[in-house]
N, C-alpha and C positions, 0 to 999 in steps of 0.2 A: 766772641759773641755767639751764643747758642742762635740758632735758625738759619744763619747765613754763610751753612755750607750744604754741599749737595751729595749727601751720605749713601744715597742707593740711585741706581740708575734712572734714566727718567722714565722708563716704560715702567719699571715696579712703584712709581709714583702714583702712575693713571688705575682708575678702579673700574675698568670696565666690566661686564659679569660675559660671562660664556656666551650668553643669549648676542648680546650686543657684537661678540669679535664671530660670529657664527655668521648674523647678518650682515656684518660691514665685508667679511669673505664674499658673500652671495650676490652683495652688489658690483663688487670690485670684477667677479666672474661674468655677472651679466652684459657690464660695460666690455669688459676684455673679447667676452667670446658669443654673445648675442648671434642667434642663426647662422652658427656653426655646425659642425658634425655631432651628434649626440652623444657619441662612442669618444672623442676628442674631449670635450666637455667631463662627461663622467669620468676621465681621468683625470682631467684638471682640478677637479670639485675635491677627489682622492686625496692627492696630492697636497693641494693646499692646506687640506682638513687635518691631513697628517702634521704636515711640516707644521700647523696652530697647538698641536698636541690636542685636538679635538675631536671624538668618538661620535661619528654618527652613521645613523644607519645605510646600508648601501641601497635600500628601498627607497628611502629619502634620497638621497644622492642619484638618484637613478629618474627621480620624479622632478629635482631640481634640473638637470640637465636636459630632460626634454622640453621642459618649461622654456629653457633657456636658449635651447638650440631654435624656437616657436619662434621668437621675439626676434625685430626687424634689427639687420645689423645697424649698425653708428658708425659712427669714425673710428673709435678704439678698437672695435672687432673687425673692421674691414682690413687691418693689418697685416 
């Protein structure tokens, strides 16, 4: 029966666009590292963005991370 086998991975299934895995990274960062060190964060932001195979600017990256270091830590970031 054609349809009822599973031919490519499941991640190459999902269509998300760049925009969408850029910001699910920036949330996932925020939860993780929320009023932390800024210097800490702007490598983590590096890192991840790399490891996604995604180009973004190190201004941007730099504006995210103090944003992020702002914001009152949570339970994830208290870690």
């Amino acid at each position: 029966m054609t349809g009822d086998t599973q031919d490519e991975p499941i991640q190459a299934q999902r269509s998300h666009t760049d925009a969408d895995q850029v910001a699910g990274i920036l949330l996932q960062q925020e939860a993780d590292l929320a009023g932390q060190d800024e210097a800490k964060i702007l490598d983590a932001l590096r890192e991840r963005f790399a490891d996604g195979g995604h180009q973004v600017d190190d201004t941007v990256l730099q504006e995210h991370a103090r944003r992020i270091a702002g914001l009152e830590p949570n339970d994830f970031s208290k870690k």
